[in-house]
N, C-alpha and C positions, 0 to 999 in steps of 0.2 A: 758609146759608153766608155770605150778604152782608151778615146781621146781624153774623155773629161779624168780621167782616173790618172791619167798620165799628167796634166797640169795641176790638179791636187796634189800628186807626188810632190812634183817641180816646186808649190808653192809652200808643202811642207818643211822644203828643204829650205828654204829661205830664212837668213839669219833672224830677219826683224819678225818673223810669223815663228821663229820657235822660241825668241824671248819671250813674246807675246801669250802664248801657248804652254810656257814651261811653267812649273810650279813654284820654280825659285825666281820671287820677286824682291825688287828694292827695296821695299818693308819687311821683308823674313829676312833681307842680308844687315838690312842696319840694326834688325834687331838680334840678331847672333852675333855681331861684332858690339853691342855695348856692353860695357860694362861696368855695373853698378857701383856705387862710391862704395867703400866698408868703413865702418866705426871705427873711432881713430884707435881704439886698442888693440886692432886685427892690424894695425902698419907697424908694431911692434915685431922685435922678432923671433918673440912668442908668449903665451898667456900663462896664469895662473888662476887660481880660485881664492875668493878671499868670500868666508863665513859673513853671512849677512843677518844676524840676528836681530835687527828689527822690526823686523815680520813677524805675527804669532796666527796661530788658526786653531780653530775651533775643532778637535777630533775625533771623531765618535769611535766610541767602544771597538765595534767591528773592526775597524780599520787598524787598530795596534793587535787586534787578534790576530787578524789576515796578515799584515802588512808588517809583521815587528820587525824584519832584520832593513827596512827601508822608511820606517816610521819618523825615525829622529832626522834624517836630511832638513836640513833647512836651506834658506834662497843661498843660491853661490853666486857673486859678482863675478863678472870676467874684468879681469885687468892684465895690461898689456906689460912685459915684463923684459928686462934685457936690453942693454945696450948693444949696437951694432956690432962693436965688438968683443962681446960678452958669448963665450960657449954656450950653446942651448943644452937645457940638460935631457937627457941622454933614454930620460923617461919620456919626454914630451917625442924625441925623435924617433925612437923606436917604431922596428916594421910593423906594422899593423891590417890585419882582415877585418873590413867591416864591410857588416850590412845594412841594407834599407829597403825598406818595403811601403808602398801605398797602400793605404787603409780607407776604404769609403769610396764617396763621389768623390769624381776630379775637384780640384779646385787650382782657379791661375795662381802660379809661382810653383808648383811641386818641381820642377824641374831644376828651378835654380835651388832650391832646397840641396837639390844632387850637385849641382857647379858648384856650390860655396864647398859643400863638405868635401868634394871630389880634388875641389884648387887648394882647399889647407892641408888636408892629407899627402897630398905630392909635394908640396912644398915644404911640408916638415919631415918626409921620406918619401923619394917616389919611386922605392921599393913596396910601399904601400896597396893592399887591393883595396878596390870597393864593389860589393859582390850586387847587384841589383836581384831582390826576387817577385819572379814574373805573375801576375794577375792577383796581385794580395797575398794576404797573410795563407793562404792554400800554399801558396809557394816555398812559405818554409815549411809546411805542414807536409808538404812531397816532395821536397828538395828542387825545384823549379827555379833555379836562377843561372843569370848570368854574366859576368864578370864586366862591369864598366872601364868602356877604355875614355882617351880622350876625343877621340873622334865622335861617338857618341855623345858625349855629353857638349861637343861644340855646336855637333847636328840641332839641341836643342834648346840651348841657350834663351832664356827672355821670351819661353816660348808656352803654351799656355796646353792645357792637358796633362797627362799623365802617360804620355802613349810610348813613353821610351820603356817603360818595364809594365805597363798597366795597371791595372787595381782589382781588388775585390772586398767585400764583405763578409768573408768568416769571421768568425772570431774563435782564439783560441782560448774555448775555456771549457773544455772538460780534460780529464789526467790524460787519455789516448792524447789528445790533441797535442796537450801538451808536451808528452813525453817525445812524439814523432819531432816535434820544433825542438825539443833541445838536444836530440839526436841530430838534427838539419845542423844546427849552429855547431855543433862538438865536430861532426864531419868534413863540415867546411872550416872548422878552424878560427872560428872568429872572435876574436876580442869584444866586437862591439855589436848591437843590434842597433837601426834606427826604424823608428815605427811613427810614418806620417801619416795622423788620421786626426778626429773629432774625440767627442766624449768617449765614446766609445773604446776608439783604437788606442787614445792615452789609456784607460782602465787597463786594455788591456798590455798597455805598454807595464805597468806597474806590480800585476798580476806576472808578467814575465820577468823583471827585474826580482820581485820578489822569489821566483822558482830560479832562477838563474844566479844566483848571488854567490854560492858556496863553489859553484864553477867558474864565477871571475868574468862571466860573460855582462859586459857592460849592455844597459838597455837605455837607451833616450827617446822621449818624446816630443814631438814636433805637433803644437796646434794649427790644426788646418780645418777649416771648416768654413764654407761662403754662407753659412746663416748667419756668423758672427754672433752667435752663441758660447762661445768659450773665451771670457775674458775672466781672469784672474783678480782677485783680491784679497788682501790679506782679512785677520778677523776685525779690524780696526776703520777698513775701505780702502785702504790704502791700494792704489792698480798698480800691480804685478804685468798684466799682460791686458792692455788694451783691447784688442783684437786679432783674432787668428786672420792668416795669410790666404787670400782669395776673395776676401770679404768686398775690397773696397772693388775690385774689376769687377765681380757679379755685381755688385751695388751700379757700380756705372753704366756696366751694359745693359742692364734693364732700364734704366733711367734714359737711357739714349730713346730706345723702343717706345716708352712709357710718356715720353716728351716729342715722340711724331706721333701718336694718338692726341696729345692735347695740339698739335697742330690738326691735324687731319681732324677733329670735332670741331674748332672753333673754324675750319674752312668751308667744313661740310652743312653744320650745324641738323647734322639730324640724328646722330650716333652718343649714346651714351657706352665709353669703352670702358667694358668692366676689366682690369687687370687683375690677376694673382700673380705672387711672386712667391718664391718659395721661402720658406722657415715654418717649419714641420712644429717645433715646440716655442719659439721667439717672433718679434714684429720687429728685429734692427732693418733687415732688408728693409723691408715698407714704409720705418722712419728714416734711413737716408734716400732712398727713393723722395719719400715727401722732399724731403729738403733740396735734392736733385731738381725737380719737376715742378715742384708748385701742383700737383696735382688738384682739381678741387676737390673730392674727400677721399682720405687715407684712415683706414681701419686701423688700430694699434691695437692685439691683442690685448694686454696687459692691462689695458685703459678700461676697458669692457668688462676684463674680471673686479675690475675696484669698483663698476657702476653702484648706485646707490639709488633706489625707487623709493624718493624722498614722501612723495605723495602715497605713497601707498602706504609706508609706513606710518605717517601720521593717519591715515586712515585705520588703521589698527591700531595704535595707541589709543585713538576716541572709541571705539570699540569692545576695549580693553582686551584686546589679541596683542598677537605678536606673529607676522607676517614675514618667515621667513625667504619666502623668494623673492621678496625686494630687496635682497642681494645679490646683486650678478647681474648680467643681462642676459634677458632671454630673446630668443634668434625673433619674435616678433617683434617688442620694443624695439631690435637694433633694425629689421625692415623699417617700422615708421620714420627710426633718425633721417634714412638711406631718405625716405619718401619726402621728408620736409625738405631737405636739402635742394632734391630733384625740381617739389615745389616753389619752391624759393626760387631757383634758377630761373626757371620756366617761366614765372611771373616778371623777371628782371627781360622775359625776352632770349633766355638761353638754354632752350632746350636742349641741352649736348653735355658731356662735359664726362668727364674722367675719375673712375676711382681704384683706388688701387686696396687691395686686400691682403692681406698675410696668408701663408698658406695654412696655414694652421689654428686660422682665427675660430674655428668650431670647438677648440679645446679651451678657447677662456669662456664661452657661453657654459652655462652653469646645466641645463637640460641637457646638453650635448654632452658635457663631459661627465655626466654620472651614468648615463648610455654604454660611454666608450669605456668605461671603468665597469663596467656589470658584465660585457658584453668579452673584453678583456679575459676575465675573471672567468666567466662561464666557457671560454676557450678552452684556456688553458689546461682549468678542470678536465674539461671533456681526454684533452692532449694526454692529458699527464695519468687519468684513471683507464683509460682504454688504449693508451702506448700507441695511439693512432694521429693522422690527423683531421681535422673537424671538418674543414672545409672539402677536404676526397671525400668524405663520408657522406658530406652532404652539399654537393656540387651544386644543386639548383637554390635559388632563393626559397619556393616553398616548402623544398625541405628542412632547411635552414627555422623556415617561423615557424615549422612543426617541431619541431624540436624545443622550439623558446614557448611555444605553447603549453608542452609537457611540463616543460621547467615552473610554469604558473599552475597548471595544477597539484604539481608536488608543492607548490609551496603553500598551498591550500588543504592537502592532507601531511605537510610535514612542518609545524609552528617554528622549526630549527631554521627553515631552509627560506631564507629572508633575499636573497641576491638576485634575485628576479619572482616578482607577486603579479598578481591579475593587473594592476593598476599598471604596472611595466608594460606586460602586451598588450594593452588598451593602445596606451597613450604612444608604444613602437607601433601599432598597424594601422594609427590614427597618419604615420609619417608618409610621403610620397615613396612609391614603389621604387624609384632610380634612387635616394635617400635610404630607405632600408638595405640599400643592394650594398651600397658607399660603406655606411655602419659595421656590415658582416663582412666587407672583404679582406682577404687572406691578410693576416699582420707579418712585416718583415720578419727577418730573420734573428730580430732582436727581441720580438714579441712588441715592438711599439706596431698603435695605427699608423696607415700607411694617407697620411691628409690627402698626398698630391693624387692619391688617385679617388678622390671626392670631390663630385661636382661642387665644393662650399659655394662658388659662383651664381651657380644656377640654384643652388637652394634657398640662396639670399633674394636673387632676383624674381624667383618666383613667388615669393611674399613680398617682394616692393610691386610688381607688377599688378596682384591680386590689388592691395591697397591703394595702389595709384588708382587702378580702375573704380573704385569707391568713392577717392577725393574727386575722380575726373562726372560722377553721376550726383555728386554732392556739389557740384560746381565749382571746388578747389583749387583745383588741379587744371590752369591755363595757362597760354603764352601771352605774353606782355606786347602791344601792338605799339609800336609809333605813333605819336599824334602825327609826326607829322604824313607816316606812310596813309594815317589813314582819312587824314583832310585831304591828300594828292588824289588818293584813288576815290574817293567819293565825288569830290570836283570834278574829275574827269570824267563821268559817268551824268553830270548835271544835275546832282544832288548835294544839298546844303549839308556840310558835315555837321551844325549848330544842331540840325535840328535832327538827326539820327544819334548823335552822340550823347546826348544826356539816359537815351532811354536803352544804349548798347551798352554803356559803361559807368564800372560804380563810382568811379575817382575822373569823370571827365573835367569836374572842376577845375582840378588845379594837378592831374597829372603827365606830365610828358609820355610815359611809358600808359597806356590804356586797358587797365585791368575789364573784363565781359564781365558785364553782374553774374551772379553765383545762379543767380535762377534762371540763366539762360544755358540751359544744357543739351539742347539737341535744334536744329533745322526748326522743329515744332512747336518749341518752348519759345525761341529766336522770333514765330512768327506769333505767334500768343502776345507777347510783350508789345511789340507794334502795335497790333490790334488794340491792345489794349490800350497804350497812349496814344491811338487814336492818327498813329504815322499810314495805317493799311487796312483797307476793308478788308471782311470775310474772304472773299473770294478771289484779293489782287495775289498778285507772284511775290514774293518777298524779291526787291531789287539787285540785282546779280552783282552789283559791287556792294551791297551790305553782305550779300553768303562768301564772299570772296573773305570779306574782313572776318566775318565769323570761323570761317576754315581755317586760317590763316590763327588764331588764337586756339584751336583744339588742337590740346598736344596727342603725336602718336610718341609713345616711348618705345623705341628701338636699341637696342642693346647689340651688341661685340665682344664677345669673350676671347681674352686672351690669357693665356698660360706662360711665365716668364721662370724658368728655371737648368736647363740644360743647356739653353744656348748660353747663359751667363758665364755657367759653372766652365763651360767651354771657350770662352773665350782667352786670347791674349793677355797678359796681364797687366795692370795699370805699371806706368814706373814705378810709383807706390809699391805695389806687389812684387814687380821684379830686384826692388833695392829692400825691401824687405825680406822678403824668402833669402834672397844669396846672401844676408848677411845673417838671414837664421842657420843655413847649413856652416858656414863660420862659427858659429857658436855652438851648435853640434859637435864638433872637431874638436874646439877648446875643454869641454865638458868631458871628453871622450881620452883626450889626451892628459888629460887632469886626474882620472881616475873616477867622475862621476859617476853613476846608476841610478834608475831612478827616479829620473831630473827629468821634467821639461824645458826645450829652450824656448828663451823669449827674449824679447826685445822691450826695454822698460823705457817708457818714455816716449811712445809712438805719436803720441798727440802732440807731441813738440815737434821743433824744428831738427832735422836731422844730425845736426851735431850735441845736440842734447840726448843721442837716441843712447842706450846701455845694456848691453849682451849680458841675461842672467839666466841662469839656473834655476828651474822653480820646484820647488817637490813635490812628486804629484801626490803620492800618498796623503798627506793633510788635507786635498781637495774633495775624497771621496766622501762620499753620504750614501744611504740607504736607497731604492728608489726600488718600485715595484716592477719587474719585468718578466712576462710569462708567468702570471698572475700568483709571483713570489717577491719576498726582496731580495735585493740583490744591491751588492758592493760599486758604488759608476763614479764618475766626475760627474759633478754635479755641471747643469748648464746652468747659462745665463739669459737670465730674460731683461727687457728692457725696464730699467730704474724711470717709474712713471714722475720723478721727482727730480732726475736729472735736467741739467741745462738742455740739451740736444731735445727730449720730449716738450720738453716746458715752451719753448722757442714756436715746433708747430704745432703746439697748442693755442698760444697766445695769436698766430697767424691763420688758424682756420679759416676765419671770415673772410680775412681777405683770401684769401687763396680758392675761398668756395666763390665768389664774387658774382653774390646773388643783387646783382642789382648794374641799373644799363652802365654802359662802358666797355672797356676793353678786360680782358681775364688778366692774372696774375702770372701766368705758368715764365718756367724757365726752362732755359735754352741749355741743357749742359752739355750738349755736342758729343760727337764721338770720341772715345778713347785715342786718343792725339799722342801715341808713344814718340813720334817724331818732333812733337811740339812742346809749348813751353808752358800754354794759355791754363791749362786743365790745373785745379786744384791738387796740391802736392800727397794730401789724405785727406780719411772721409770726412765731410761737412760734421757725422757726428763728434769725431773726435775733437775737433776743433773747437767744437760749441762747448763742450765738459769741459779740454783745458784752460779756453776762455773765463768760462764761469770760477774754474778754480781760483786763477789766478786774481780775482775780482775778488774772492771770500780773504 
């Protein structure tokens, strides 16, 4: 053994087996040496703010209560300012301490978020600190940072995660919290705070702006979120902010994944691969996904809450009722679509095939979401009147339905107490036991449901699978045979296909593709039919290449689940994301250097070509609305969900069919290959965005 331990040595030591072996490769070195173009304002030799007043928003009450000393901001344009040899004044130069913190999940480009701000700040003083704090907003909550040099931030340049200062999920929003953070900020000295997160960590970038103002401590927001939920618009539509940064690499690297599932089913042809992606409250994942992949079906939340159960309502119109759950779609109707589709395939001969789901597509189902909203509500309640929390108190599931049980009989001796009635626990103990479990699980830390830790997958599939099995005893539900496989294989066996075929199949006329009559549903039925046309006695064998053909057309539907969200949110960032982010931290800096607070940065113009792109300012304050969280309201950015009216939805809407491609031939799908940071080939942004500014520019 101490020979071989001794040429292991030897072969460790070997130049080509430690490059081989070492963690720094050619792809981490080309990608820490690029560097991304900047907007031609940032080649100035330095910025101003010019008042953008043709924006207006719509602002609710609250929000000039909370928000008044940050309320009147409006959008600030960045413009490039100073000739080369023009003094830079003396404000913009100044030393400066600023911080930055990661708020939330990772998403690709937070890094260069820190390279753009970290390269304008030394460039316009590099006396300058930039303080990094460690695992989220806790960090300034306990003074947990540490000072960015430039060795670090080369370490990770172009580079995907958050791992140079980490993240977390507090939020700072109660007075302690608060009061310890602006204790952190006055201690460390800093002029400026930056807070890169989601809905969320902008709220509460703005809620800090607003408590930090009379201190002079500047606060900026940075949208970052990969469900691409946070795009901006004024009251008029006018887009502010496109998309937040990490949208389009999770879009890609799911689509990668999502697009060797539609290979591996159309190679294998026996796998129907159910994908989720993640978007907790939106469906943009799952519609640039579509457009990615050609998937054949893609869930679109949004599309499901506008359904309309046209038949049902005219059936209560003649009635003279008024049927209000033929609004929405409920989780059975949306099985059947699943089941026709599958149907449909299966007949064309293609039993396989690919769909992809939004994570969160149980929240536009109209059943489901008056659940999560009762259930929500009865939390909270419980939280908020016993100072405890619900789920210690009541760790197993049947303590949990005893509890909702009580709740129906008070509401049976209390006429007040409307928020869960008998009909609630009826129709919750009617649900699947792994489904109630989903329902009641602990809600984050913001008081939202937690989707991704809900089978939606398997709750979906278990109502197509029930169904299928239905259409498959109703005779439905079959695979589509070749004439020609099945004149080959009958011939060979020394049987006339003429004369099996009219009494196997319902379209042998005049069909290529060979649909099994409907009445032929089992081995028994198969030999019923013969008999009866007179092909087999009572007592012959049915012919072992007719059960061959028969087998051969009964579908097994086989399913794949797969879960698409932390590898995305982890991956490398698209160039897109990488020339995006570094030239959001660019515009950080100018904002910062300007005297901003407040402000979100953004980039206006992202669905263009790069040189049309434009560094602004956005307020966040006018963005906030109402919204219930920990079964109160409360003050947030409002998210964005997908505009079922836009060009980018409208496009695979109009492509469904084909892309479902229920009929013989070759599939539709596409190839969008991996994330090609070294290459040229890969689309420059998302397919959505392209498809809106197309359509724009067409109106």
């Amino acid at each position: 053994m101490s020979g071989v331990a001794t040429r292991i040595e030897e072969l460790l030591k070997h130049p080509e087996v430690k490059r081989m072996t070492s963690n720094i490769n050619s792809e981490l070195l080309e990608r820490r040496a690029y560097n991304p173009p900047i907007c031609r304002v940032f080649e100035s030799p330095y910025t101003r703010l010019k008042e953008d007043d043709r924006y207006r928003f719509t602002i609710h009450p609250e929000t000039i209560k909370r928000l008044g000393r940050i309320i009147k901001n409006t959008v600030q344009k960045i413009q490039g300012a100073g000739a080369p040899e023009e003094q830079i004044p003396q404000e913009y130069t100044k030393r400066r301490n600023i911080g930055i913190v990661f708020s939330g999940g990772p998403a690709p480009g937070g890094h260069n978020v820190i390279a753009g701000l970290y390269d304008a700040a030394k460039k316009a003083n590099p006396e300058t600190k930039l303080f990094g704090f460690i695992l989220g907003p806790d960090g300034i909550i306990e003074n947990e940072v540490i000072e960015i040099t430039g060795d670090m931030v080369d370490q990770y340049r172009n580079l995907g995660g958050f791992t140079m200062i980490k993240t977390g999920r507090t939020k700072i929003d109660t007075e302690k919290k608060m009061d310890l953070s602006k204790k952190t900020c006055k201690e460390l000295g800093l002029d400026a705070l930056v807070i890169v997160g989601g809905d969320d960590s902008n709220t509460n970038a703005a809620f800090l702006a607003e408590e930090m103002y009379d201190d002079k401590i500047q606060i900026i927001g940075v949208p970052k979120t990969i469900d691409g939920d946070i795009q901006v618009r004024d009251a008029d539509g006018r887009v502010l902010c496109a998309m937040s940064f990490g949208f389009h690499t999770a879009a890609r690297a799911f689509a990668k994944e999502v697009s060797n599932l539609c290979t591996d089913g159309s190679s294998d042809v026996k796998y129907w691969h159910i994908c989720k992606v993640m978007g907790r409250v939106a469906s943009h994942l799952a519609l640039e996904v579509a457009l990615q992949t050609h998937a054949n079906i893609t869930l679109i939340g949004e599309d499901l809450a506008e359904y309309v159960d046209k038949e049902r309502i005219e059936k209560a119109r003649l009635e003279g009722t008024t049927d209000y759950t033929a609004y929405g779609m409920t989780l059975r109707h949306l099985s059947r679509v699943i089941c026709d589709c599958i149907v449909r395939r299966a007949l064309a001969g293609k039993n396989y095939g690919v769909i992809v789901i939004p994570e969160g597509v149980l929240e536009f189902i109209n059943e489901i979401q008056v659940f999560i909203i009762k259930l929500n509500a009865i939390i909270a309640e419980y939280n908020n009147t016993h100072d405890t929390d619900f789920h210690s108190d009541f760790p197993y599931l049947e303590d949990k339905l005893e509890y909702l049980r009580r709740q129906a009989r008070r509401s049976r001796e209390d006429p007040s107490f409307t928020i869960w009635n008998t009909r609630d626990d009826e129709l919750f103990n009617d649900l699947p036991e792994f489904f109630q479990e989903g329902l009641l699980t602990e809600r984050d830390s913001h008081g939202n449901f937690q989707f991704s830790k809900v089978e939606t997958d398997k709750v979906l599939m278990g109502l197509v699978k029930d169904y299928l099995n239905y259409l498959k005893e109703e005779g439905v539900y079959k695979i589509g045979i070749s004439r020609g496989y099945y004149e080959k294989t009958l011939r060979q066996a020394g049987l006339d296909p003429e004369h099996y075929g009219p009494v196997l199949f319902k379209n042998y006329t005049d069909g290529q593709l060979l649909i099994v009559r409907p009445s032929i549903i089992s081995v028994k039925t198969l030999g019923q039919e013969l008999v009866k046309a007179g092909i087999l006695k009572k007592e012959e064998e049915i012919p072992e290449a007719v059960l061959k053909i028969y087998n051969k057309s009964v579908p097994k539907f086989s399913t794949q689940l797969h879960f698409y969200g932390y590898d995305g949110r982890g991956s490398d960032p698209t160039r897109f994301d990488c020339i995006y982010s570094y030239n959001l931290g660019l515009t950080v800096f100018s904002l910062i250097a300007n005297g901003a607070t407040g402000q979100m940065a953004a980039i206006k113009n992202l669905e263009q070509e790069f040189d049309k792109w434009e560094p602004i300012g956005i307020p966040i304050a006018p963005l906030m609305h109402l919204e219930e969280r920990k079964g109160r309201l409360e003050l947030v950015l409002e998210k964005s969900i997908v505009d079922i009216n836009s060009a980018a939805y409208q496009v695979v809407r109009a492509l469904r069919e084909r892309w479902l491609a229920a009929e013989p031939g070759p599939d539709n799908y596409r190839r969008p290959g991996p994330i090609r940071f070294t290459g040229r080939s890969e689309e420059d942004r998302p397919i959505t965005l392209v498809l809106n500014s197309l359509a724009r520019e067409h109106n």
